[in-house]
C-alpha positions in Angstrom: 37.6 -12.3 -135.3 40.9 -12.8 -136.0 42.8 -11.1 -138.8 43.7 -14.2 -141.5 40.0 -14.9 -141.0 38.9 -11.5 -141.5 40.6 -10.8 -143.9 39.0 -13.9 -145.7 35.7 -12.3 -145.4 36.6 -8.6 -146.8 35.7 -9.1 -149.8 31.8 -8.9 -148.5 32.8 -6.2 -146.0 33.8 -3.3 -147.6 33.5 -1.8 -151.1 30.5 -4.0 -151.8 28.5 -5.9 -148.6 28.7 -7.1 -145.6 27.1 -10.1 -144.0 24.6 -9.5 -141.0 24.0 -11.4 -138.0 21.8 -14.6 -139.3 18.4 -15.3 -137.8 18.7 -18.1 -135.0 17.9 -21.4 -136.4 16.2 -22.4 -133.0 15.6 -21.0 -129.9 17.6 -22.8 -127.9 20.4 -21.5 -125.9 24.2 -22.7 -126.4 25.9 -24.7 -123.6 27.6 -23.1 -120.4 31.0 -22.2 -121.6 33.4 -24.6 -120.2 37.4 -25.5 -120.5 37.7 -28.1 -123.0 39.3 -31.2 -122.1 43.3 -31.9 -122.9 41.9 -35.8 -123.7 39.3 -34.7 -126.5 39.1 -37.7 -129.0 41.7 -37.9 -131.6 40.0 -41.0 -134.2 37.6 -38.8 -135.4 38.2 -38.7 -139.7 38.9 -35.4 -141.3 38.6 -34.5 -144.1 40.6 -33.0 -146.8 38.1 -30.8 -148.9 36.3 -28.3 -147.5 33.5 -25.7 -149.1 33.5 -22.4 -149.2 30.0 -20.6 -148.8 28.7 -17.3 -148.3 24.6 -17.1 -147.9 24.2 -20.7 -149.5 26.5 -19.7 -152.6 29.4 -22.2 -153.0 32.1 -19.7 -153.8 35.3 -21.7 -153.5 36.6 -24.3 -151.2 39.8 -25.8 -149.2 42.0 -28.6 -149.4 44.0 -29.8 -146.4 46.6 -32.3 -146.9 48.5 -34.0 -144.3 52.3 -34.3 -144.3 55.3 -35.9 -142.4 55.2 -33.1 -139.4 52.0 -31.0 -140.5 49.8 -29.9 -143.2 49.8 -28.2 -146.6 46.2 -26.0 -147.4 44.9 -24.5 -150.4 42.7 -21.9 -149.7 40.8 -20.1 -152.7 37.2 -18.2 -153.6 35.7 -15.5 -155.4 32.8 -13.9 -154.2 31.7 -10.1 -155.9 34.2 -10.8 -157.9 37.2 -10.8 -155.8 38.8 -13.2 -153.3 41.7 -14.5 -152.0 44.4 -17.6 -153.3 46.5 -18.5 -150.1 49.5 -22.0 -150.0 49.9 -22.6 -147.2 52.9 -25.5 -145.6 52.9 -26.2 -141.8 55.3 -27.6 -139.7 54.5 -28.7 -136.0 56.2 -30.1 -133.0 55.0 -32.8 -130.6 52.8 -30.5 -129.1 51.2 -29.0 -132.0 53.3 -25.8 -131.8 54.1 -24.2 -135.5 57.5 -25.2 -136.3 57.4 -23.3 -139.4 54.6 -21.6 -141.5 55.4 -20.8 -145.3 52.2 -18.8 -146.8 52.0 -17.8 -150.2 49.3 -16.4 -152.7 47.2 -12.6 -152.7 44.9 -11.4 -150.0 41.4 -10.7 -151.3 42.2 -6.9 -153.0 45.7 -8.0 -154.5 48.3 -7.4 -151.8 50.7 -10.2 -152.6 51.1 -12.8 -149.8 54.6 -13.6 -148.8 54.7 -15.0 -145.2 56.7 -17.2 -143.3 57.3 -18.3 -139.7 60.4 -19.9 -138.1 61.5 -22.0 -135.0 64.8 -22.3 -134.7 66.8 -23.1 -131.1 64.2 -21.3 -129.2 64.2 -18.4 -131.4 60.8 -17.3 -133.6 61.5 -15.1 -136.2 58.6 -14.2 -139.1 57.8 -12.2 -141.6 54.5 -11.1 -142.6 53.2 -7.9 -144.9 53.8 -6.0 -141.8 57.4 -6.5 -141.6 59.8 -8.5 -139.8 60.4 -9.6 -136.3 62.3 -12.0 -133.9 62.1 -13.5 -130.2 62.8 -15.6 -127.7 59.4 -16.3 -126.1 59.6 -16.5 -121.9 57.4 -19.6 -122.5 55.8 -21.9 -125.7 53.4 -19.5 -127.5 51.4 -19.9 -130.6 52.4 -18.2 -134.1 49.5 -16.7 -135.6 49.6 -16.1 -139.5 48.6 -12.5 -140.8 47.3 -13.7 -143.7 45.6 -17.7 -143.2 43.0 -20.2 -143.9 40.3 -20.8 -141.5 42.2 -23.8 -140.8 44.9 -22.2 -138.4 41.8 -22.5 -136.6 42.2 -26.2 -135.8 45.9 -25.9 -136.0 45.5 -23.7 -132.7 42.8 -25.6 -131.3 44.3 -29.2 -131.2 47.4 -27.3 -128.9 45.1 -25.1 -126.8 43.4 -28.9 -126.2 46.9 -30.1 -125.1 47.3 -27.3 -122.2 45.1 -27.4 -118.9 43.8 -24.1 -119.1 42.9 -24.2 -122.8 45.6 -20.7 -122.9 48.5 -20.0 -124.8 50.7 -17.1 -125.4 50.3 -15.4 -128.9 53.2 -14.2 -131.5 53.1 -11.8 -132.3 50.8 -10.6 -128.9 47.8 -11.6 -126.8 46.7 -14.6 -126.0 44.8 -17.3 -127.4 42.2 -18.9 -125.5 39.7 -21.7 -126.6 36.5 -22.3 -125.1 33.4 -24.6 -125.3 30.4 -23.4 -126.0 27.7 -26.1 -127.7 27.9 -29.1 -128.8 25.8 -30.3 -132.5 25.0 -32.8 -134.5 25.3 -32.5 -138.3 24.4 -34.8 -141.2 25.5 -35.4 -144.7 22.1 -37.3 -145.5 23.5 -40.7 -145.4 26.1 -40.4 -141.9 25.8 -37.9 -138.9 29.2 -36.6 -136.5 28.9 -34.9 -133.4 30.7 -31.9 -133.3 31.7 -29.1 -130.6 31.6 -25.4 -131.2 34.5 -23.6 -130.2 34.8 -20.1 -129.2 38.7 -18.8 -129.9 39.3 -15.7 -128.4 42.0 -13.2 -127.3 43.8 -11.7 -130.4 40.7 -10.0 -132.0 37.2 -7.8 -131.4 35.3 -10.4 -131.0 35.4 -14.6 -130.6 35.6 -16.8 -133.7 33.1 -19.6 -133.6 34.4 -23.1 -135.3 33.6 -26.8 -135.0 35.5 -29.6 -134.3 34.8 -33.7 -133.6 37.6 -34.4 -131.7 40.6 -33.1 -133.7 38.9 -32.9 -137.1 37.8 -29.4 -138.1 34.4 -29.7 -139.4 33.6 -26.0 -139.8 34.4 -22.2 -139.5 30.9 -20.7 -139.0 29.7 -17.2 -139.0 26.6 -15.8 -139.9 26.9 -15.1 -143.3 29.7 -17.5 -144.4 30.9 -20.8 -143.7 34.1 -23.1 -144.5 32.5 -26.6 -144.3 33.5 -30.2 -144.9 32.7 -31.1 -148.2 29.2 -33.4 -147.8 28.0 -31.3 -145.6 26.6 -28.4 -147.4 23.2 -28.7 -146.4 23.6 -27.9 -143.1 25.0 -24.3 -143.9 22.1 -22.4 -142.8 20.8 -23.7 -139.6 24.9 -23.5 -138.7 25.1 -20.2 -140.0 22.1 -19.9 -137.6 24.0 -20.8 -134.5 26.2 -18.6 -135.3 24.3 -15.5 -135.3 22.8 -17.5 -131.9 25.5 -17.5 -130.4 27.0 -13.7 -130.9 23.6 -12.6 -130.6 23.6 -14.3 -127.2 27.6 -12.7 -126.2 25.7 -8.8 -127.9 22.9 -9.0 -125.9 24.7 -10.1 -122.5 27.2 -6.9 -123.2 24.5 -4.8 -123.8 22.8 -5.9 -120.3 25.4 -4.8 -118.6 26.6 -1.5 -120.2 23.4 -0.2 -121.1 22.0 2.7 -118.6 18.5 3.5 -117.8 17.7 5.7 -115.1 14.2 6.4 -113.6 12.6 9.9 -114.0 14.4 13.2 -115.2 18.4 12.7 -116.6 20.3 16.2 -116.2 23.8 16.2 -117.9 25.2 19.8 -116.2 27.4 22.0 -117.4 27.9 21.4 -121.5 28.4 23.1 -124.2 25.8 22.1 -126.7 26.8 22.3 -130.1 24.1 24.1 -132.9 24.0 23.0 -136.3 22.0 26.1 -137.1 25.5 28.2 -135.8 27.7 25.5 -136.1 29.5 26.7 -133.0 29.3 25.6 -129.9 26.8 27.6 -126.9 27.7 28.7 -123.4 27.6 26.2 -121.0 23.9 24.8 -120.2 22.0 21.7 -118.6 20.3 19.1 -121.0 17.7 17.3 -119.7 16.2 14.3 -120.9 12.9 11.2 -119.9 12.8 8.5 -121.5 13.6 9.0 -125.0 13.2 12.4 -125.4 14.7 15.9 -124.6 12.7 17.8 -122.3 14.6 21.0 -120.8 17.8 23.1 -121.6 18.2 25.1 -118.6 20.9 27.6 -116.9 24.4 25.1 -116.0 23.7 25.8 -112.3 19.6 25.1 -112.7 19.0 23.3 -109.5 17.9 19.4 -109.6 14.6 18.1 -108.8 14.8 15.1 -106.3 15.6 12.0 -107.4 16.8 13.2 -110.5 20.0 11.3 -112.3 22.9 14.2 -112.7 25.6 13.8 -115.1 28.5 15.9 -114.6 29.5 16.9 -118.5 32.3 18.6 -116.7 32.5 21.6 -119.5 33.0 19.1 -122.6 30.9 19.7 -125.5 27.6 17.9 -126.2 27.2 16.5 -130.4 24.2 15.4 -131.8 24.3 12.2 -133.2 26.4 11.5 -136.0 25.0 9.1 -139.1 26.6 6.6 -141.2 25.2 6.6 -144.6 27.0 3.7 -146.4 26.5 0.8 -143.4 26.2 -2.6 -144.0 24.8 -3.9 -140.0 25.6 -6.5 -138.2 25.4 -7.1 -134.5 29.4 -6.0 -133.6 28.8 -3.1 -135.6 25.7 -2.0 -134.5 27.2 -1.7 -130.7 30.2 -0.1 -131.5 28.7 2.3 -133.4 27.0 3.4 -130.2 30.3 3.5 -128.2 31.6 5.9 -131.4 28.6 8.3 -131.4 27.2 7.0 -134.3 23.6 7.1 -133.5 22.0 6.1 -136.7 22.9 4.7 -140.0 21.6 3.8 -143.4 21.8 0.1 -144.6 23.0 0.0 -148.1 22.1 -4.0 -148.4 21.9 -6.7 -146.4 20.3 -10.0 -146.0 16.3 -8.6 -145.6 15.6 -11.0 -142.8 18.6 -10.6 -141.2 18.6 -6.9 -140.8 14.7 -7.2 -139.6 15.4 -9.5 -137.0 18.7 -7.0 -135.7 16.4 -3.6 -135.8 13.8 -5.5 -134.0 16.1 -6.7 -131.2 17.8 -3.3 -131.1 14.2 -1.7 -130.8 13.6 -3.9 -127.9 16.9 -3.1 -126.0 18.6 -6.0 -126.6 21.3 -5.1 -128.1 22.8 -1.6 -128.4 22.4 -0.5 -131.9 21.9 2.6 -133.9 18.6 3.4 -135.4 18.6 1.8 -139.1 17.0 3.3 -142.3 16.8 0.5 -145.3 17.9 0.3 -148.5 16.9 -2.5 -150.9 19.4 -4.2 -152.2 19.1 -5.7 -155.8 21.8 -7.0 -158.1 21.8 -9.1 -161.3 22.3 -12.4 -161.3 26.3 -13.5 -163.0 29.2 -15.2 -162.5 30.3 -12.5 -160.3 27.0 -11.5 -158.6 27.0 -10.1 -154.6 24.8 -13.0 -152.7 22.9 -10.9 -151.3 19.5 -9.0 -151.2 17.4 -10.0 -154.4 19.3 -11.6 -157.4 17.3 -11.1 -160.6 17.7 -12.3 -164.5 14.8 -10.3 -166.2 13.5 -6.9 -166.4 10.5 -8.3 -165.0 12.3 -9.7 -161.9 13.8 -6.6 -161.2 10.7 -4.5 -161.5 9.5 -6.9 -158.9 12.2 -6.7 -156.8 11.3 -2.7 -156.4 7.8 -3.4 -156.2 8.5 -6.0 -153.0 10.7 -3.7 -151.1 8.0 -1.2 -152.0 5.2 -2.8 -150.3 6.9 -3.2 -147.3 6.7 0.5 -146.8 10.2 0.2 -144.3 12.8 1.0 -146.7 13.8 4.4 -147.9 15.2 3.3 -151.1 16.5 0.7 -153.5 20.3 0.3 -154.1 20.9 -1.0 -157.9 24.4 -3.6 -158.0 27.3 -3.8 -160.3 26.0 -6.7 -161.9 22.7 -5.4 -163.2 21.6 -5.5 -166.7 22.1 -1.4 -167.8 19.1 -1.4 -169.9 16.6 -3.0 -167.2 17.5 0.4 -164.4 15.4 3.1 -166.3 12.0 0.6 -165.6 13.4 -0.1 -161.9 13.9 3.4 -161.5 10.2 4.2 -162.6 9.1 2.0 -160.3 10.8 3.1 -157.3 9.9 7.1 -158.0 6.1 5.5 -158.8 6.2 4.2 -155.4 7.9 7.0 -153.4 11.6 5.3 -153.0 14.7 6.9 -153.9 17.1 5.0 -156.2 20.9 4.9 -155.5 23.6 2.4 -156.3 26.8 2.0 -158.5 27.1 2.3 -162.0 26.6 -1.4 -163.2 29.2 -2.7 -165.5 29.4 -1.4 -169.2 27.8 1.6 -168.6 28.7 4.9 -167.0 28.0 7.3 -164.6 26.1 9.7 -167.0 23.9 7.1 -168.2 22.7 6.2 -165.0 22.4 10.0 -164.0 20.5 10.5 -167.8 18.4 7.3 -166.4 17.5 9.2 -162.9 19.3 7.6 -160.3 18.8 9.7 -157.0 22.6 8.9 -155.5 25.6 7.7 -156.8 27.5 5.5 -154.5 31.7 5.7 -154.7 32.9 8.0 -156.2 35.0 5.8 -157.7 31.9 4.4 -160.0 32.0 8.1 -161.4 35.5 8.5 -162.2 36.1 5.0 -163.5 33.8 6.2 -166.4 36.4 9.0 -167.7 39.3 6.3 -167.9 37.4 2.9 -168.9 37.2 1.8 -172.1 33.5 0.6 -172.6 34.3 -3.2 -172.7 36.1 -3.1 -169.9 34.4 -5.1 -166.8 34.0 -3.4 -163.5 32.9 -6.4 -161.7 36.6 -7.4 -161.0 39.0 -5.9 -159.4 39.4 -3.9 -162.1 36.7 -1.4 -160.8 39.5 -1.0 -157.8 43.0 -1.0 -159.5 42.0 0.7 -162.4 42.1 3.7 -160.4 46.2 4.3 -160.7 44.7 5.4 -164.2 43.5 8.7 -162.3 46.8 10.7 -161.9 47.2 11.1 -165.8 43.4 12.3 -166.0 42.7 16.0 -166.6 39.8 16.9 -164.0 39.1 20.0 -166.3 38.8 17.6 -169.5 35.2 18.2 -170.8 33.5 14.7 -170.3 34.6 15.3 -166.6 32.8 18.9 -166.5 30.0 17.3 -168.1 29.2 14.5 -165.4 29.5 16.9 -162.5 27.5 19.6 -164.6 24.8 16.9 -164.9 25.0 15.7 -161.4 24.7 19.7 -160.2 21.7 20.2 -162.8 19.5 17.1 -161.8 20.5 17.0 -158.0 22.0 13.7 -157.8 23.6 13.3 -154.6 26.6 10.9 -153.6 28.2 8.9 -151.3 31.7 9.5 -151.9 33.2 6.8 -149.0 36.4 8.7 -149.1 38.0 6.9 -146.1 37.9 3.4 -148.0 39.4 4.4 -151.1 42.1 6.1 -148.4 42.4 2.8 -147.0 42.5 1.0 -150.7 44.9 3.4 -152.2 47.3 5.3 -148.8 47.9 1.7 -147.0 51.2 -0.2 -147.5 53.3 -2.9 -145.9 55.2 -2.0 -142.5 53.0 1.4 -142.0 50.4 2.2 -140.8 47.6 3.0 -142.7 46.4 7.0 -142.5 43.2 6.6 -141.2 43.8 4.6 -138.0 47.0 6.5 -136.9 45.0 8.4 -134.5 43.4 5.2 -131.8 45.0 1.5 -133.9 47.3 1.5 -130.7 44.1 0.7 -128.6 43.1 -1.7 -130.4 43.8 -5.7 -130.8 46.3 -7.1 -131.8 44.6 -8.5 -135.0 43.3 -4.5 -135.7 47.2 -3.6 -135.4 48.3 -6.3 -138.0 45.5 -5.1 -140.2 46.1 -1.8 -140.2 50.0 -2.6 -141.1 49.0 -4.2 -144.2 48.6 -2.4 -147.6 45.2 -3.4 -149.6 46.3 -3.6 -153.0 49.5 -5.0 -154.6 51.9 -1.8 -154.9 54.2 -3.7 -156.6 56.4 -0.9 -158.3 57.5 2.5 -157.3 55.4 3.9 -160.0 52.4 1.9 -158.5 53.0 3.7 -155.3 53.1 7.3 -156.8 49.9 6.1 -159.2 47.6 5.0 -156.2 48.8 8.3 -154.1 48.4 10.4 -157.1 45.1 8.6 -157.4 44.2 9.7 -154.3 44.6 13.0 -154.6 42.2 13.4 -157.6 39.6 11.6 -155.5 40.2 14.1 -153.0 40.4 16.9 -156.1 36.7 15.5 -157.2 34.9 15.5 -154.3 36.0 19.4 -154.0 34.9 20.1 -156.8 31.9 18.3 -156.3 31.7 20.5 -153.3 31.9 23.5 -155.0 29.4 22.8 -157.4 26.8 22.1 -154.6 26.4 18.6 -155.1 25.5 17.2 -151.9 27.9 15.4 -150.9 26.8 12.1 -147.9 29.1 11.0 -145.4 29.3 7.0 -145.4 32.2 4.4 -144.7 31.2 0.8 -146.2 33.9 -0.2 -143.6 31.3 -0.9 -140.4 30.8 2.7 -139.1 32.3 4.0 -135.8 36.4 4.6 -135.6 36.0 4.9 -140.2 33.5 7.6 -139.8 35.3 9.9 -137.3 38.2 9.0 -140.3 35.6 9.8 -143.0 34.4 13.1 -141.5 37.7 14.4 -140.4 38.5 14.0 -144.9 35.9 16.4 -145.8 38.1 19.4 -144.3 40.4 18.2 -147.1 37.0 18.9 -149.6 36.9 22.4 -147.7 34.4 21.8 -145.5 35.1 23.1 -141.4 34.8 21.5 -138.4 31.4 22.9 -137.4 30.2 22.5 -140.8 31.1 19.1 -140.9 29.1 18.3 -138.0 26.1 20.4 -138.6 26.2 18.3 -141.9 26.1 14.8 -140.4 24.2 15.3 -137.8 21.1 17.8 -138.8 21.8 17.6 -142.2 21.9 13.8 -142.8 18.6 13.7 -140.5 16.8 16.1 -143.1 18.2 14.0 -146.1 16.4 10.7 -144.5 13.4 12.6 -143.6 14.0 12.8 -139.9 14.8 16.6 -139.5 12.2 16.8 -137.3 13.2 14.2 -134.5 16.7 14.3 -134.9 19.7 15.9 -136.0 20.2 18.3 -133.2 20.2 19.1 -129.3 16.3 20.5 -128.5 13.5 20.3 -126.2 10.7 17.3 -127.9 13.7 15.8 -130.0 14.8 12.4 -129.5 18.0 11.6 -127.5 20.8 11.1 -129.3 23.6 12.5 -128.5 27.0 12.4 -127.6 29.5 13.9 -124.9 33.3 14.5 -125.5 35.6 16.7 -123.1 37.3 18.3 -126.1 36.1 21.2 -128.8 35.8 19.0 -132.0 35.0 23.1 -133.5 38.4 23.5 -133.0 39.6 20.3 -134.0 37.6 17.5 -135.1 39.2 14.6 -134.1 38.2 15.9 -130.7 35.1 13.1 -131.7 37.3 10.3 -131.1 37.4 10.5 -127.4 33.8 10.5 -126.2 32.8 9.7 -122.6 29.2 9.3 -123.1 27.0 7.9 -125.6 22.8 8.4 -125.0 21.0 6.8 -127.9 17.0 6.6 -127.9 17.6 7.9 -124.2 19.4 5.1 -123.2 23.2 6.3 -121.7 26.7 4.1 -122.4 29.8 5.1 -121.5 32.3 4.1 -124.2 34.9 3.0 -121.5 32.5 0.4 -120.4 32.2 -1.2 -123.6 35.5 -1.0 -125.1 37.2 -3.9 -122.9 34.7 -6.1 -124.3 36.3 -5.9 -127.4 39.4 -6.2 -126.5 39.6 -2.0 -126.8 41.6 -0.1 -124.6 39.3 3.1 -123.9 40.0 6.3 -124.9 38.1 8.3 -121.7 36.9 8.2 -118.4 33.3 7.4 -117.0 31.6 10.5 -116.1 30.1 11.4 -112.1 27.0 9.6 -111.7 24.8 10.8 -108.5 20.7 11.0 -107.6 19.9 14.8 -106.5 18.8 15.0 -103.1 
């Protein structure tokens, strides 16, 4: 997805909830992807308002106005309280090339939007919140805006429709390509307009899925959110449905192909295996593994049984699988995940169906996925609600709501939301202990931390819920964006002060753990324009172009030189807190909120900064995480009756830790990927080779 419209959607991504791949609305599979033709219609109507949507919930909306050689579009929403305000003015040439491209406005956390594009004598020069640039393209090539509407996505589509090949050259790299893929019928109630989905690919991880009747946009369309013509709300869901169809359908192909499983006996030779009980790495030894399940460590030069499948491990190092406690799963996540080691993770909300349907089709081996333990998400119904998991109004509703995930008996806990009435938690947490689930969440608005520990929360999620508490006046409203730049309060607060002593002391005394998600606030508080941001340094350069644009950009609006020293300085009291946390024995869970994979390798390698080592890093998410969700006994480390999960990197991640970035074999539930196989599908340049394959003779 490309960049301007990801960036549109990060507001339910990270720091709050992502949306997951939406239950097909029918069974039926989309068309054979074909070329679309250079003489689509053009008399179709658009039109000029457009609604914004996420899970049903009209959050905002568009307005597309044509002009002399192009279009103006204001794009706006709010969802979770935060959301971007884009201007945008378009100018084209006869062949639907951007002239010029003026956008203005702030990105969804409040970096200030301040673009522009020029085409001048054969010359493009733009500037973007990644810096500046100019060039002289070999051939006509499409600008694509860092920071967009979802309609550059029928901007680019009306001139990919003009070329035979449906191709063009991208500024500033790749190249765009547009593809049909189905073609649907959607009603307002009183009129109906056939419309064909689009696939645009070639810039970003994965396709964007839009619809157009001839050259009217009708809709963006993804599985949790939709930009739709204005009329034509009713037909969110089943299009949402598609959606999730349709990269459900691209997943599960992938998977097909890159997804091992071998006959009999697997014997990866000569590996060190790495022993959370030592946290050190052993001498070099033989794993082997049928079906699902670890059944022999032997001598490296053990001989093979016939017919077995040998892997040569080549000396690297052997890791169990790592866990991602703050995920948010959807089908692109769930595989790359895999391809980073990340062999199981803990939803911390989702749509319920949704995630049902996805565990069930990774269960089956459709589609590659880490194994999934569920939290129940529930948040009070405002103005600036999440939309997802269950909204309640009363006490009563909310009791309910943790006595409905309760029944279930699938989830390991209920997450509490920033919009939840304070006073209803201590009869939800009752509940939830009554019925065996542990309670964990943020610290809803006009309360603090040490209430919510007083009231017997489990887990604290953020850490910064818990320090927004010591610099917040009580009326202050952490649904906002407040709960986010209020942190460049942090530098000027005194970590020794006693109401700070007092909320870890509590937290030590009760055993209330927390998810710190250090490499987000990194991310929210390290990133600015024209750099690039701390925690990608290490593999952005192997990833799309879109990824590299992203990772360029700063979050929030650093406006001042004294905001930049404030969010840095802020930074390094987070960093401050969680050692002290450390110290203290609060345990501490590792967990991203940013999809997992590359972000955890990030979020691990921080916890050296809390004074934590290498090996103990990964004895802790790997054994130790499997003991926190109850599955110590099946997973967690490299033995004889345990599952298979594991991973296989050439380095000594001991010794260094970002060793875990380069892995050349993934086996989850005893099925084996090689992450060089499925990085190109994503538009990845891999990071390893594939190891030796061969049957013993």
């Amino acid at each position: 997805m490309h960049r301007s419209v990801a960036s549109a959607l990060t507001g339910f991504l990270v720091l709050g909830l992502a949306a997951c791949g939406q239950q097909p609305a029918s069974s039926s599979e989309p068309a054979v992807s074909e070329t679309p033709s250079a003489t689509a219609e053009t008399s179709a109507p658009e039109s000029s308002e457009f609604t914004v949507l996420v899970g049903g919930v009209e959050i905002g909306g568009m307005t597309v106005t044509h002009t002399d050689d192009g279009y103006t579009v204001d794009y706006e929403y709010r969802n979770n309280g935060r959301g971007p305000t884009l201007a945008e003015d378009v100018g084209l040439d006869a062949a639907g090339l951007p002239t010029r491209w003026t956008i203005e406005g702030a990105t969804t956390f409040g970096n200030p939007v301040d673009e522009s594009f020029e085409l001048i004598d054969s010359e493009a020069s733009w500037t973007d919140s990644t810096g500046s640039n100019q060039v002289i393209p070999a051939e006509p090539a499409f600008y694509v805006p860092n920071d967009t509407s979802p309609y550059w996505l029928a901007i680019a589509a009306r001139a990919l429709m003009e070329v035979e090949d449906a191709t063009l050259p991208a500024l500033p790299g790749g190249t765009l390509s547009l593809t049909e893929i189905d073609r649907v019928t959607v009603s307002n109630g009183e009129t109906s307009r056939d419309a064909v989905v689009y696939a645009l690919s070639g810039i970003s991880l994965n396709p964007t899925y839009f619809m157009m009747d001839g050259r009217a946009f009708v809709a963006l369309i993804t599985p949790g959110f939709t930009v739709i013509e204005a009329g034509y709300e009713g037909e969110d869901e089943r299009l949402r449905g598609l959606a999730a169809q349709y990269g459900a359908s691209r997943f599960a192909e992938i998977t097909s192909r890159v997804a091992h499983t071998y006959d009999g006996p697997v014997r990866i030779r000569n590996v060190r295996v790495f022993d959370p009980a030592t946290e050190a790495l052993g001498e070099p030894v033989s794993v082997v593994f049928e079906g699902n399940r670890i059944t022999a460590i032997e001598a490296a030069d053990a001989a093979s049984a016939p017919g077995e499948t040998v892997i040569d491990g080549d000396g690297g190092s052997l890791i169990p699988g790592l866990t991602d406690m703050h995920a948010h799963l959807g089908e692109q996540g769930a595989i790359l995940n895999i391809a980073a080691g990340v062999t199981s993770v803990r939803d911390m909300g989702n749509n319920d169906e949704v995630l049902a349907a996805l565990i069930g089709r990774i269960e089956s081996g459709e589609i590659a996925g880490p194994r999934v333990t569920r939290s129940g998400f529930i948040e009070g119904r405002s103005p600036f609600s999440s939309n997802n998991g269950s909204l309640v109004e009363t006490e009563e509703q909310a009791v309910a709501a943790v006595e409905a995930y309760a029944a279930t008996g699938e989830y390991f806990q209920i997450k509490i939301y920033n919009s939840m009435n304070p006073a209803f938690v201590p009869a939800m947490i009752e509940a939830a202990h009554a019925a065996g689930l542990r309670v964990a969440g943020h610290v809803p608005a006009f309360t603090n931390a040490d209430a919510m520990i007083a009231a017997g929360y489990d887990e604290l999620t953020h850490i910064n819920q818990i320090m927004l508490g010591w610099v917040l006046a009580p009326d202050e409203d952490t649904r906002t964006l407040l709960r986010l730049t209020a942190l460049r309060r942090l530098p000027a607060l005194d970590l020794q002060s006693a109401p700070v002593q007092s909320t870890l002391d509590a937290m030590a005394e009760r055993g209330v753990a927390h998810d710190p998600t250090l490499a987000i606030h990194e991310a929210l508080l390290l990133s600015r324009n024209g750099e690039v941001s701390p925690g990608t340094v290490d593999y952005i350069d192997h990833m799309p172009v879109d990824q590299q644009r992203s990772a360029r950009s700063a979050w929030a609006d650093i406006a001042t030189p004294e905001d930049d020293a404030n969010y840095r300085g802020a930074f390094e009291q987070i960093i401050e807190t969680a050692r002290m946390m450390h110290e203290r024995g609060i345990f501490l869970v590792p967990g991203t909120d940013m999809g997992g994979s590359f972000t955890l390798h990030r979020e691990l390698e921080l916890y050296q900064l809390v004074g934590m080592t290498p090996g103990e890093i990964l004895a802790w998410a790997g054994q130790g995480m499997a003991d926190y969700l109850g599955r110590g006994d099946e997973l967690g480390s490299i033995e004889p009756g345990k599952l298979a999960d594991f991973f296989l990197v050439p380095g000594d991640p001991t010794e260094d830790l970002r060793a875990i970035k380069t892995i050349s074999m993934v086996v989850a539930d005893g099925r084996v990927y090689f992450p060089t196989e499925i990085y190109p599908e994503f538009g990845i340049t891999p990071f390893t080779g594939v190891p030796e394959v061969a049957t013993a003779q």
